[in-house]
C-alpha positions in Angstrom: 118.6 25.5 -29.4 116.4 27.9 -27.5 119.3 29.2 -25.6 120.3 31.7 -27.7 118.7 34.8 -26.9 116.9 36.4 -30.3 118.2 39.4 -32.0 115.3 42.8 -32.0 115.2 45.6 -33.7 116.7 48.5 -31.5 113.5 50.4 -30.4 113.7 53.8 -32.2 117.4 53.4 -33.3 118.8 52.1 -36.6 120.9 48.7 -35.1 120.0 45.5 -33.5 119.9 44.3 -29.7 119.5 41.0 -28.0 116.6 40.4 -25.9 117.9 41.3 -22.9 118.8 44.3 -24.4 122.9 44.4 -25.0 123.4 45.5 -28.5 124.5 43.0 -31.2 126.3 43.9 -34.8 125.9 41.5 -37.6 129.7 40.7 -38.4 130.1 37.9 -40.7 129.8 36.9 -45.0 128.1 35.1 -47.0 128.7 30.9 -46.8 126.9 28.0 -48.8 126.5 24.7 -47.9 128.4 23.1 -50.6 131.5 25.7 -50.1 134.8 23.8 -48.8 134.7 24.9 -44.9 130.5 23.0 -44.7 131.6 20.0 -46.9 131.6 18.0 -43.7 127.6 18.6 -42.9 126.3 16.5 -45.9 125.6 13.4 -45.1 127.2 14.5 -41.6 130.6 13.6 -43.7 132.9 15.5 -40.8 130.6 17.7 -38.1 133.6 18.3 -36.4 135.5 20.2 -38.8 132.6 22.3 -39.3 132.4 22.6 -35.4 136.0 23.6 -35.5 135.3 26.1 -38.1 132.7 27.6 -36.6 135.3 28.4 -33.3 137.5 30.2 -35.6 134.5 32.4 -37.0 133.8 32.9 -33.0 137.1 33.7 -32.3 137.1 36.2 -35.4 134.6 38.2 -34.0 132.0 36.8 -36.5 128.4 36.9 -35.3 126.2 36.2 -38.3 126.5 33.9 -40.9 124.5 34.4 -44.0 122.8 30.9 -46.0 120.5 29.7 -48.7 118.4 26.9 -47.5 119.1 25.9 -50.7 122.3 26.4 -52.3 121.3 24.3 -55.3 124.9 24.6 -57.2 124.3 20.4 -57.5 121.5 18.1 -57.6 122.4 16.9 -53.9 121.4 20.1 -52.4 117.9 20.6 -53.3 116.0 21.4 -50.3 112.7 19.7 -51.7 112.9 16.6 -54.6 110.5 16.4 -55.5 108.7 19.6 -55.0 106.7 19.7 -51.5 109.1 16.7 -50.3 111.7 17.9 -48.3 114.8 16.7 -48.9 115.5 14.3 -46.1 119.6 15.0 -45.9 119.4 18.4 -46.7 116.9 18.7 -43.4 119.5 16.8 -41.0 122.4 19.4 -42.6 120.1 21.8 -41.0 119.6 20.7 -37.8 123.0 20.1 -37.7 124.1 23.0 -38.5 121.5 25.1 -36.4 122.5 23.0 -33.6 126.3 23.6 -34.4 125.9 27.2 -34.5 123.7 27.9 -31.6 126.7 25.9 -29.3 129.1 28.3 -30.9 127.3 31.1 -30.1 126.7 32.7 -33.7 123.5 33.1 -36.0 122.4 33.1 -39.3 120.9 35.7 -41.7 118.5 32.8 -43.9 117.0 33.2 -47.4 114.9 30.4 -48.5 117.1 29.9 -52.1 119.9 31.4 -54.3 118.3 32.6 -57.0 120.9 32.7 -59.0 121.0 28.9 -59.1 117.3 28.6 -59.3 117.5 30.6 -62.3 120.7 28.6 -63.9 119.4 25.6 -63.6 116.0 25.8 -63.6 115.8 22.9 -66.3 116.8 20.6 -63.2 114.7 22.4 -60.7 112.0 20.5 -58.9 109.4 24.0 -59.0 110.0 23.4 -63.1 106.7 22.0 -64.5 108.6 19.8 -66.9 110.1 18.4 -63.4 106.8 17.7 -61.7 106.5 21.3 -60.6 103.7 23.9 -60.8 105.7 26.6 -62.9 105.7 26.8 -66.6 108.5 29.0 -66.8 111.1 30.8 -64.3 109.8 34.2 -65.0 106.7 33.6 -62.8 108.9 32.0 -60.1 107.8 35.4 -57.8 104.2 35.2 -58.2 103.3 31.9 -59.5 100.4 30.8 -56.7 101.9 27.1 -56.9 105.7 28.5 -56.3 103.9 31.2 -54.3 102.1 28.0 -52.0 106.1 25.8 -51.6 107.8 29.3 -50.7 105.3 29.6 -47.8 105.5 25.8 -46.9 109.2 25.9 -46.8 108.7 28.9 -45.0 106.6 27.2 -42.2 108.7 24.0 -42.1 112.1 26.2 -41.9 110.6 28.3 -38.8 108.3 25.2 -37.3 112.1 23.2 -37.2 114.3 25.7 -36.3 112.7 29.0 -35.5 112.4 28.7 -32.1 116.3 29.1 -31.5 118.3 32.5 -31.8 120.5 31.2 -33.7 117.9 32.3 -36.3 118.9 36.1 -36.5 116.6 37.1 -39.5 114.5 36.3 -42.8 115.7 37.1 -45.8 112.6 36.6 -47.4 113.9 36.7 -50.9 117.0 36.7 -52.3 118.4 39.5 -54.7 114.4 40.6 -55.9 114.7 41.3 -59.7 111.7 42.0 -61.8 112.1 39.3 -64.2 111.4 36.7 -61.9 107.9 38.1 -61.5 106.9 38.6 -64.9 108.2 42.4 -64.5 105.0 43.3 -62.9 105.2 46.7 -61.4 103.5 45.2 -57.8 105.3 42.2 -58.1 107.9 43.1 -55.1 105.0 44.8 -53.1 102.8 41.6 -53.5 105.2 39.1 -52.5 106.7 41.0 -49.3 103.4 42.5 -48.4 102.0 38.1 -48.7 105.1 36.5 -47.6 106.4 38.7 -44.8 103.0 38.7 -42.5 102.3 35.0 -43.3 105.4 34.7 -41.7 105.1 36.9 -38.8 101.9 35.6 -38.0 102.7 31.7 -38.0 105.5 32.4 -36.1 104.2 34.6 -33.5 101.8 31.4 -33.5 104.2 29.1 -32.5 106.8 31.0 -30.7 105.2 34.0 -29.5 107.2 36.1 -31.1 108.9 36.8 -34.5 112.0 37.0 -36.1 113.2 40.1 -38.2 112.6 40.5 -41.9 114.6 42.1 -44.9 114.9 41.2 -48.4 117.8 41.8 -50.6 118.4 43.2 -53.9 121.1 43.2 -56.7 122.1 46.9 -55.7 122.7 48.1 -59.2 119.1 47.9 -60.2 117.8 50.4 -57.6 119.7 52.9 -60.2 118.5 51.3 -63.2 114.8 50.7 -62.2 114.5 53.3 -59.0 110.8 52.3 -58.7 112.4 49.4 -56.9 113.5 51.3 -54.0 110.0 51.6 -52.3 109.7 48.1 -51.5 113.4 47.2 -50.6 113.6 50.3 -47.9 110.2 51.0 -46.8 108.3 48.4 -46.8 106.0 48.8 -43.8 106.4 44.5 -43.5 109.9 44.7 -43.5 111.8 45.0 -39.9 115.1 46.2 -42.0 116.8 46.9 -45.1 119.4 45.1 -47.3 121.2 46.1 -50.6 123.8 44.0 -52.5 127.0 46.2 -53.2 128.0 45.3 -56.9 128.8 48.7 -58.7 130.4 48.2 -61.9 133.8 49.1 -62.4 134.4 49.7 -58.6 133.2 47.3 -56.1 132.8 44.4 -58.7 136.0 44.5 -60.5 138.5 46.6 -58.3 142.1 48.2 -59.3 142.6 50.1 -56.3 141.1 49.9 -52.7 140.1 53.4 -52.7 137.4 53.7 -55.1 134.9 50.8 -54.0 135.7 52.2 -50.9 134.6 55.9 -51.4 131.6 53.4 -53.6 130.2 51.8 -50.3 130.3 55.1 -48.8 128.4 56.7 -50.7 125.9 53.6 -51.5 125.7 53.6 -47.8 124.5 57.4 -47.5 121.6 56.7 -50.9 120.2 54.2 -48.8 120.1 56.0 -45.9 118.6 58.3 -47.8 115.6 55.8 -49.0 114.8 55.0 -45.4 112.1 57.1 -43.4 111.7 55.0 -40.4 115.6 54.7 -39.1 115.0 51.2 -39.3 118.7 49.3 -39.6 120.6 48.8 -43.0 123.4 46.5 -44.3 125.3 45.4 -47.1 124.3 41.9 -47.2 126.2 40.9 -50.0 129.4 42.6 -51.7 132.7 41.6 -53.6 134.7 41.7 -56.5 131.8 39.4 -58.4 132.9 40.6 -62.0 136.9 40.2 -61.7 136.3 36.6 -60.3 133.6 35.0 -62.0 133.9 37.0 -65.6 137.0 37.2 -65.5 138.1 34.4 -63.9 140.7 36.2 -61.5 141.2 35.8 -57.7 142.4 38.8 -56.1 146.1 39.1 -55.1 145.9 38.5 -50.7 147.7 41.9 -49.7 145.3 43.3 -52.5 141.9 41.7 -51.3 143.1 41.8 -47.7 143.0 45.9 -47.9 140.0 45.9 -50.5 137.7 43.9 -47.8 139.4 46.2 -44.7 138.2 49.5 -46.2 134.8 47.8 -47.5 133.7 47.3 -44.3 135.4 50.5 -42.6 133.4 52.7 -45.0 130.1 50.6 -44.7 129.8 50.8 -40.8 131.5 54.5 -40.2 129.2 55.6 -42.9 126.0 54.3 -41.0 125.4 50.8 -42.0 125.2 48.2 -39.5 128.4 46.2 -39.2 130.8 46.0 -42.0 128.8 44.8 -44.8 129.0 40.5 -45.8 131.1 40.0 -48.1 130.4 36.9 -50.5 133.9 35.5 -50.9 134.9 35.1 -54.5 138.2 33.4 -54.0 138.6 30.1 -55.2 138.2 28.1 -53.5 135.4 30.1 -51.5 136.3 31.3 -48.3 138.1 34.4 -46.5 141.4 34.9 -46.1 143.3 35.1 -42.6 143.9 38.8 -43.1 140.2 39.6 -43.5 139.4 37.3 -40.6 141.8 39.9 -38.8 139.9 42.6 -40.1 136.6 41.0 -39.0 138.2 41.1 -35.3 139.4 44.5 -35.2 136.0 45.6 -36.1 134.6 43.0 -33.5 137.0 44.7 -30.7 136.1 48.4 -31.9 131.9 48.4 -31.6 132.3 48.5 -27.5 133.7 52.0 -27.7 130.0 53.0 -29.0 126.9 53.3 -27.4 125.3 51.7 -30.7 121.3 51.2 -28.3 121.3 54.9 -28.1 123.2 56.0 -31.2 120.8 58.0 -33.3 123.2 58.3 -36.5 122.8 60.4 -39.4 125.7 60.9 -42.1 127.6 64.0 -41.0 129.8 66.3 -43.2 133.1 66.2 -41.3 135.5 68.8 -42.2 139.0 67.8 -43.2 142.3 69.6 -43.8 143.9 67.6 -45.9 142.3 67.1 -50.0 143.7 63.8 -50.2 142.3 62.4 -47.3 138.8 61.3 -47.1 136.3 61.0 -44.5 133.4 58.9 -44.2 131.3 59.6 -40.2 128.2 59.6 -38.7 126.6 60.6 -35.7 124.1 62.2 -33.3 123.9 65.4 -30.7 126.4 62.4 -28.5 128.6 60.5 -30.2 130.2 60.1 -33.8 132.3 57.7 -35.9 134.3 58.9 -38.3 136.8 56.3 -40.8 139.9 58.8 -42.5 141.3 57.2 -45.5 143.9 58.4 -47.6 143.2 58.6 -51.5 147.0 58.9 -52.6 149.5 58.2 -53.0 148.7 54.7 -54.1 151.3 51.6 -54.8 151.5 50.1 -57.8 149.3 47.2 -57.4 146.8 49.5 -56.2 146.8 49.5 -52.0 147.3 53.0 -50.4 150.7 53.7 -49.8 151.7 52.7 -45.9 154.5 55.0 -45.4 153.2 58.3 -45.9 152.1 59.9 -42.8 151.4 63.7 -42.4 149.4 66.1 -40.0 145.5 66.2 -40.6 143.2 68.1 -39.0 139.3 67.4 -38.7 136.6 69.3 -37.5 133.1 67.2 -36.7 130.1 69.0 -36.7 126.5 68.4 -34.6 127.9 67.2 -31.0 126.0 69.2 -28.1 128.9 71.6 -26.1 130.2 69.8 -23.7 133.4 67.7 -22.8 134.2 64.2 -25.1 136.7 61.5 -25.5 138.3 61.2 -28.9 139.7 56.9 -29.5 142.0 56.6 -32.2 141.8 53.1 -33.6 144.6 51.7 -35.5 142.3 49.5 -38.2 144.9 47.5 -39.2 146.4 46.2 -36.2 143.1 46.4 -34.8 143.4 47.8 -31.4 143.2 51.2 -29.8 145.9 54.2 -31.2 145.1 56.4 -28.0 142.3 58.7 -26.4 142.5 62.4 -25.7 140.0 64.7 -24.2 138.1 67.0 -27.1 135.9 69.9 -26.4 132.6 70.5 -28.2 132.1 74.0 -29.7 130.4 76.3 -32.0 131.9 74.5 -34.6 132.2 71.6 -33.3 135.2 68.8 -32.0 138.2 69.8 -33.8 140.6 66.6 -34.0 144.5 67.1 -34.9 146.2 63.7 -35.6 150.3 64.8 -35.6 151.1 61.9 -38.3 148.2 59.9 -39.5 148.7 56.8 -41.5 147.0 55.2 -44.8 143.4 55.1 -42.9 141.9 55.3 -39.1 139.1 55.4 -37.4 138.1 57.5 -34.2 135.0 57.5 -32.2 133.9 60.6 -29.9 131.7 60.0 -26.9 130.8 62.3 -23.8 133.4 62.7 -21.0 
């Protein structure tokens, strides 16, 4: 597995690179180990399906894959049982599916549980002192020196097994932080990263001579609610880069249209931005319509969901994210659909029109004829992306009309004078609409596009 070379931090710039330098985007969503797609690695009930699956991903475009070690939905996939014992065919899944991914060429985002299912069913949970455990009570689960002790052994065990391969892209060192789980101590976040994260570091530096990156992740909606929370998540000076979960109520979480959590992850995009002083990279690591699926019990229409994921991750990386945002799938059963796999690829096919090792982004205010068309761009004295997307007229069910097409005009600010290619990309189909030459100005590259159609993206580079 030590093939694979190891994904960096882009020296001064806010994405990732390879080792060897070339510049790598996390493309990909969130999977689980239980979810249909990984039923085979279990027990190693059918590798090759999984190995099959992971082509397609590969052939997608998809790069990263995000897990919980522990996905602990059932009793069969706790990682330790008791607590301290690892779980002998959870640890073979593992090296299986390390092994598996590394040949396919992909890596994985890791977070050492789901708390969401270490909170659920934390009357099963081995860390439960009525279980054997050292924890009294789930609230402590953050900074409980027992739970504190296993997170740092699983820790060492995950990195000691596996964390010599690239196929380890990053740490997630816990998942979706909240508060509560830390007996809403006001250090609580600040103790465990600033604990956690060098342990780490150092122990692998120990044993590989280097380290992978480390984020953790957070329930995005509480940054608003508790903004004292933002510190830690974006500038802890442990942390390699940022993550935020895009759930905003009403928008992202339970869509009608696919405007609106569009225009939602643009702006979420730009208030993280915002929190960061370091340009160190951010992503969506998790985002989907949570609310309508598991409140509500609905799976969203394909054409609907389809569009709904296409702008999501349009807005996210043309905003100045990293990538396209991961969504977590919320279909039943769990998995995305053919047209977002699509989607992932057209995305996957656009990134080699930027120079992303030497793009210094910032969100840019790009000026835009038409009211009803919205713009969401970034860029440097060099190079820009910008993503247009119509706000009306919409169809019934919601998606953005496909038919209307009219003249727009755009003027992008901050490029140096000078002579620039301007690459149309047709988001849907996923290839290139057509280059022209642009000149840089006093106010800047003005772009005309004759009839432009429910949403595309252009990217301006030096001539």
């Amino acid at each position: 597995m030590g093939d694979l070379g190891w994904i960096e931090r882009t020296p001064g710039r806010p994405y990732f690179v390879t080792d060897a330098g070339a510049p790598w985007t996390p493309i990909g969503q969130n999977d689980a180990i239980s979810w249909p797609e990984w039923h085979g690695l279990l027990q190693r009930r059918d590798l090759g399906a999984v190995e099959r699956h992971l082509a397609v991903l590969r052939d997608s475009g998809v790069t990263c894959l995000r897990f919980m070690l522990e996905y602990a939905q059932t009793g069969e996939h706790f990682f330790e049982q008791p607590a301290g014992t690892f779980n002998p065919a959870l640890v073979q899944l593992w090296d299986d599916l390390f092994r598996l991914t590394a040949a396919a060429g992909l890596r994985i985002l890791l977070t050492p549980f789901d708390t969401y299912f270490h909170w659920v069913r934390w009357d099963l949970h081995p860390y439960n002192a009525a279980n054997g455990g050292p924890c009294p009570d789930r609230t402590s689960l953050m900074v409980h020196p027992g739970v504190r002790a296993l997170v740092k052994a699983r820790l060492a065990f995950a990195t000691g097994r596996w964390g010599g391969s690239g196929a380890l892209f990053a740490w997630d060192l816990w998942n979706e932080m909240h508060p509560v789980q830390g007996e809403d101590r006001p250090d609580c976040f600040d103790d465990y990263i600033g604990d956690v994260g060098p342990f780490l570091r150092s122990l692998e530096r120990r044993l590989h001579g280097r380290a992978h990156p480390q984020c953790v992740s957070v329930f995005g909606p509480e940054l608003h609610w508790k903004p004292w929370l933002n510190a830690p998540v974006f500038r802890h000076l442990a942390l390699d880069f940022a993550n935020n979960h895009f759930y905003e109520e009403g928008t992202i979480d339970d869509p009608r249209d696919t405007v609106a959590p569009a225009l939602a992850v643009g702006r979420l995009v730009r208030e993280a931005l915002a929190e960061i002083t370091d340009q160190r990279p951010f992503f969506d690591s998790e985002h989907g319509p949570i609310h309508a699926f598991k409140d509500h019990g609905i799976t969203l229409a394909e054409p609907f969901d389809d569009e709904y994921f296409r702008h999501l991750q349009w807005a996210h990386l043309a905003s100045g994210g990293a990538g396209g945002g991961m969504r977590w799938p919320n279909r039943d059963p769990h998995g995305l659909t053919p047209g977002m796999r699509r989607a992932q690829r057209g995305m996957a096919d656009f990134l080699p029109l930027v120079d992303w090792p030497r793009f210094d982004r910032r969100p840019i205010e790009v000026g835009v004829s038409d009211p009803a068309v919205a713009c969401f761009a970034c860029g440097d004295a060099r190079q820009a992306v910008l993503w247009l997307l119509r706000t009306a007229p919409l169809l019934p069910d919601g998606r953005v009309d496909p038919d209307c097409r009219s003249a727009v005009s755009v003027e992008v600010p901050g490029l140096a004078a000078g002579r620039y290619w301007a690459t149309t990309w047709d988001t849907h189909a996923g290839c290139s609409a057509g280059r022209a030459p642009v000149i840089a100005g006093m106010r800047g590259v003005g772009i005309d596009l004759p009839a432009m159609p429910a949403d595309v993206a252009i990217t301006i580079q030096p001539a």
